[in-house]
C-alpha positions as CSV (number, residue, x, y, z in Angstrom):
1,X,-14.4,-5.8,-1.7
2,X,-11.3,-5.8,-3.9
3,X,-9.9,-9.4,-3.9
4,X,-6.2,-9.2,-5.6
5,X,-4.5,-12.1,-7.0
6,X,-0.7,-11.5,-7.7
7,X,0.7,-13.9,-10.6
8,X,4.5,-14.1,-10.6
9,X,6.2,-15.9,-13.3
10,X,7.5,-19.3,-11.6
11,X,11.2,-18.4,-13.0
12,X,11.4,-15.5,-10.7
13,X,9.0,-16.1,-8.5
14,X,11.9,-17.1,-6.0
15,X,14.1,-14.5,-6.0
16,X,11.1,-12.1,-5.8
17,X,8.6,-13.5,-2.9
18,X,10.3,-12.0,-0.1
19,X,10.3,-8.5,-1.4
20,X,6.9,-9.2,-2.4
21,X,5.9,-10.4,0.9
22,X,7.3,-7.7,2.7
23,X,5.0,-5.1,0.2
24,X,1.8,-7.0,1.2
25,X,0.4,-5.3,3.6
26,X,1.5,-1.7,2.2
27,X,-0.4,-3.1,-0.7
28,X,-3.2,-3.7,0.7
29,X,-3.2,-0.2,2.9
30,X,-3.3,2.0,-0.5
31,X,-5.7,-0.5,-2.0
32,X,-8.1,0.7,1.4
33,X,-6.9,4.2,1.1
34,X,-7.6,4.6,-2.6
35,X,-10.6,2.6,-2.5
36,X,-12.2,3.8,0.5
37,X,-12.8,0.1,2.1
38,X,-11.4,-1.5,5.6
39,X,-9.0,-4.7,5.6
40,X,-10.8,-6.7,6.2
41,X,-13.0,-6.0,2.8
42,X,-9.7,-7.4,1.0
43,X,-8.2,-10.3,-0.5
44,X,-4.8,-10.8,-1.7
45,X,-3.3,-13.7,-2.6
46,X,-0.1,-14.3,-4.9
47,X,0.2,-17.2,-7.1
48,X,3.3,-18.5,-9.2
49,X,2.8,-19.5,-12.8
50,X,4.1,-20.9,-15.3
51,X,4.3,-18.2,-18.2
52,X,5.4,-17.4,-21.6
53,X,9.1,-15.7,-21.6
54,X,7.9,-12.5,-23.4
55,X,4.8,-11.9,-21.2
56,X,5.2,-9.9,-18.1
57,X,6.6,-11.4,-15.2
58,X,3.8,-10.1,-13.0
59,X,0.6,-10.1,-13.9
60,X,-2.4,-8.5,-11.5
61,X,-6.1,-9.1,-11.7
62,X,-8.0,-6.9,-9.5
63,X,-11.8,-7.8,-9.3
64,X,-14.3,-5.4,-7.0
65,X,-17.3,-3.3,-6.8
66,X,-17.6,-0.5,-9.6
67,X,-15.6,2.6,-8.8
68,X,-14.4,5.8,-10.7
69,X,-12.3,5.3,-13.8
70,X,-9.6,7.8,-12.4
71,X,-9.9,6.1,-9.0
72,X,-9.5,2.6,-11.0
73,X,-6.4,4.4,-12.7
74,X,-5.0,5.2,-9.6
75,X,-5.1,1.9,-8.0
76,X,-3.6,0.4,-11.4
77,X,-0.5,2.7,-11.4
78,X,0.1,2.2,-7.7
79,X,-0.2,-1.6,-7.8
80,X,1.9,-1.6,-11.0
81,X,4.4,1.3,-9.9
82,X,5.3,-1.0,-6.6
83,X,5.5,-4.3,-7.5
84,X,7.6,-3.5,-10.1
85,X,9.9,-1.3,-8.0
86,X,10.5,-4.6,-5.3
87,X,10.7,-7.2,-7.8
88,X,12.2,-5.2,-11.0
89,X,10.1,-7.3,-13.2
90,X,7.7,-5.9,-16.1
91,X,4.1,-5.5,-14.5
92,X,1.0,-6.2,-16.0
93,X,-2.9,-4.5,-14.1
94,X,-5.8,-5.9,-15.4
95,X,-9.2,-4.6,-13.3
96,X,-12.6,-6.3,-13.8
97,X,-15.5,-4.5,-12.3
98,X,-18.3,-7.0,-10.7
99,X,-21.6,-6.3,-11.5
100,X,-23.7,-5.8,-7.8
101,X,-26.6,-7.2,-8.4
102,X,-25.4,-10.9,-9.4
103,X,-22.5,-11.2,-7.2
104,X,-22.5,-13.2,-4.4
105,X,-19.5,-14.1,-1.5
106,X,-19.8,-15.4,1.6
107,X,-17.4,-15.5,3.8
């Protein structure tokens, strides 16, 4: 159930939404790969912002099930690693493990 929300600075958001775009799904295929879930368990959705100048141009909040730490690492560098290679903007990861028993979605 990782649900993904991409925040690009609204300055370069842009010149960087169609490389973004075009990394989507490649996104989301590690983030089932790595995490071991189908596509249809995930949600991505990228946002502009308005942001500070001297905070990262990209920032990424990933919020799912607990996992590994290494696995968690993993999934951090990847999403970081890419996004940053497409857009050339400084990338920020920031993952937030849900606690089972009180969450709730329905979809």
């Amino acid at each position: 159930m990782p649900n993904v929300k991409i925040y690009i600075d609204e300055a370069c958001y842009a010149s960087v939404r169609p490389a973004v775009s075009d990394l989507l799904p490649n996104l989301r295929a590690m983030l089932c790969r790595l995490l071991e879930v189908p596509p249809a368990a995930c949600q991505v959705a990228v946002l502009p912002v308005l942001a500070l100048p001297d905070q990262p141009g990209i920032n990424v909040e990933l919020h799912l099930m607990p996992r590994p730490r290494d696995r968690l690492e993993q999934v951090a560098a990847g999403l970081r690693d890419s996004l940053s290679r497409v857009s050339g903007l400084t990338v920020a990861v920031r993952i937030a493990q849900l606690d089972a028993e009180t969450y709730v979605a329905l979809k």
